[in-house]
C-alpha positions as CSV (number, residue, x, y, z in Angstrom):
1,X,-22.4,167.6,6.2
2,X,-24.0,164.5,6.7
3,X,-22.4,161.1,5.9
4,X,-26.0,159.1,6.4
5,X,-27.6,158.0,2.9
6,X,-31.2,157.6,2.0
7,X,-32.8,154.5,1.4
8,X,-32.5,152.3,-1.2
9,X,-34.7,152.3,-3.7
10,X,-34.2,148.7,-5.4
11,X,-32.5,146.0,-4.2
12,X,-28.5,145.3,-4.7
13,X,-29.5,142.0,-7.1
14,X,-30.8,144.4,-9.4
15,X,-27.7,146.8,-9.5
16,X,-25.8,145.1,-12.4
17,X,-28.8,143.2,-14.7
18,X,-27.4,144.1,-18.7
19,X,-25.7,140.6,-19.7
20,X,-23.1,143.0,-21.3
21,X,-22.5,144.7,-18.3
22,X,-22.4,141.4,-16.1
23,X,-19.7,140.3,-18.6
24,X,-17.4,143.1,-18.0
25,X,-17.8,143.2,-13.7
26,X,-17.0,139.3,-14.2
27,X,-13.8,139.8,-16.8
28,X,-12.5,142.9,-13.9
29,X,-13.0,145.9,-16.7
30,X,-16.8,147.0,-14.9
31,X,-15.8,148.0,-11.1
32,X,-18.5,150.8,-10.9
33,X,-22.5,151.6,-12.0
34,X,-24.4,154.4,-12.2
35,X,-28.2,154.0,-11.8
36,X,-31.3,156.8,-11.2
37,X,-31.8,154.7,-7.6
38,X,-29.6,153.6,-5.0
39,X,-29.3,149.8,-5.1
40,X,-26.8,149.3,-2.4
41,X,-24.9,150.4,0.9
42,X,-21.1,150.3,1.4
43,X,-19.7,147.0,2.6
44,X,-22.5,145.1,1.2
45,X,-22.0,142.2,-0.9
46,X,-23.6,140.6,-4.3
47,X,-22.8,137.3,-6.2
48,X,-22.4,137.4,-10.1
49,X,-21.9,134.4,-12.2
50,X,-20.4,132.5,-8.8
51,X,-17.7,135.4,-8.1
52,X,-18.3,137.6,-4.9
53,X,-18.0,141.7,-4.9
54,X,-18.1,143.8,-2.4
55,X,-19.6,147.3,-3.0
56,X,-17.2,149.9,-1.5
57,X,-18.4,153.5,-2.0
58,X,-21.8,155.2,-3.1
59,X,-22.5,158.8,-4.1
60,X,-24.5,161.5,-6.1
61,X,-22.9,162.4,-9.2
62,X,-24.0,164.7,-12.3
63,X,-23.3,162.8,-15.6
64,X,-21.8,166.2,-16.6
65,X,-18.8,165.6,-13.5
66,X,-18.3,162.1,-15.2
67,X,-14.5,162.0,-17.0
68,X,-13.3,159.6,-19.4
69,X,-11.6,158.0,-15.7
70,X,-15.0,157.1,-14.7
71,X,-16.3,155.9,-18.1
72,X,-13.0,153.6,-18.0
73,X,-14.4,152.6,-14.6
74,X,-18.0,151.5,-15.8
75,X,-15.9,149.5,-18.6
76,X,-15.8,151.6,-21.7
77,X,-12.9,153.3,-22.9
78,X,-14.4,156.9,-22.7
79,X,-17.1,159.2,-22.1
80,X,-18.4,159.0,-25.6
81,X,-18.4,154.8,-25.5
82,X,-20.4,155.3,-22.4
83,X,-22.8,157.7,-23.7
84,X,-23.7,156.0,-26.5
85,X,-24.1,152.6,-24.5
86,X,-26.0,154.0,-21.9
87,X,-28.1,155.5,-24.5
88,X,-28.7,152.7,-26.6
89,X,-30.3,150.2,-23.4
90,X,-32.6,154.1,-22.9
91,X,-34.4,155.2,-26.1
92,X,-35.0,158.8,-26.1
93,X,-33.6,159.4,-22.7
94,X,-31.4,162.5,-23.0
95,X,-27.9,162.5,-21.4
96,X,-28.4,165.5,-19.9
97,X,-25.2,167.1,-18.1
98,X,-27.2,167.9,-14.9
99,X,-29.0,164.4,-14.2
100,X,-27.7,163.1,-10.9
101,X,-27.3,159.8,-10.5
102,X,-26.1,157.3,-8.0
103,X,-22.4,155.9,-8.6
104,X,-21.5,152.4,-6.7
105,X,-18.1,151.4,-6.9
106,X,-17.0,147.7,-6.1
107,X,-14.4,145.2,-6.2
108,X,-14.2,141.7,-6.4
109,X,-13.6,139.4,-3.1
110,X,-11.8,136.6,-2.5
């Protein structure tokens, strides 16, 4: 098994856009983001609001693996909070338990 990733699709400064969700990466609560594309590589940094992060792990997940840890992780307190947020910025997407998406994970640095 291969540890290589494909290419990005978008660029890292459009990773975490949604003023909402720029709130919560800036208050600590936000420390991961799913997206259809992969925005970023491990180790690479991004800026938000004047605080640095550093992005420390990307991988394929099903929304239908997600757990209410993960939602907790992306800043809502569970899967149903996520759901309906991540619903409400896609009208008439379906959450569909075996879309795959791309999770990045990331902390803030000093």
């Amino acid at each position: 098994m291969s540890n290589t990733l494909p290419p990005k699709t978008c660029t890292i400064e459009r990773m975490v856009t949604h003023e909402g969700d720029v709130k919560l990466v800036i208050e600590g609560k936000k420390l991961a983001t799913r997206r259809n594309g992969r925005y970023a590589d491990p180790g690479e940094p991004f800026e938000l609001a004047g605080k640095k992060f550093v992005v420390t792990d990307v991988y394929r997940q099903t929304l239908g693996e997600m757990t209410d840890q993960h939602a907790q992780a992306e800043g809502y307190e569970n899967m149903e909070a996520y759901k309906n947020h991540i619903l409400s910025l896609h009208e008439g997407m379906p959450f569909l338990p075996h879309m795959r998406v791309w999770v990045h994970e990331f902390k803030e640095v000093e």
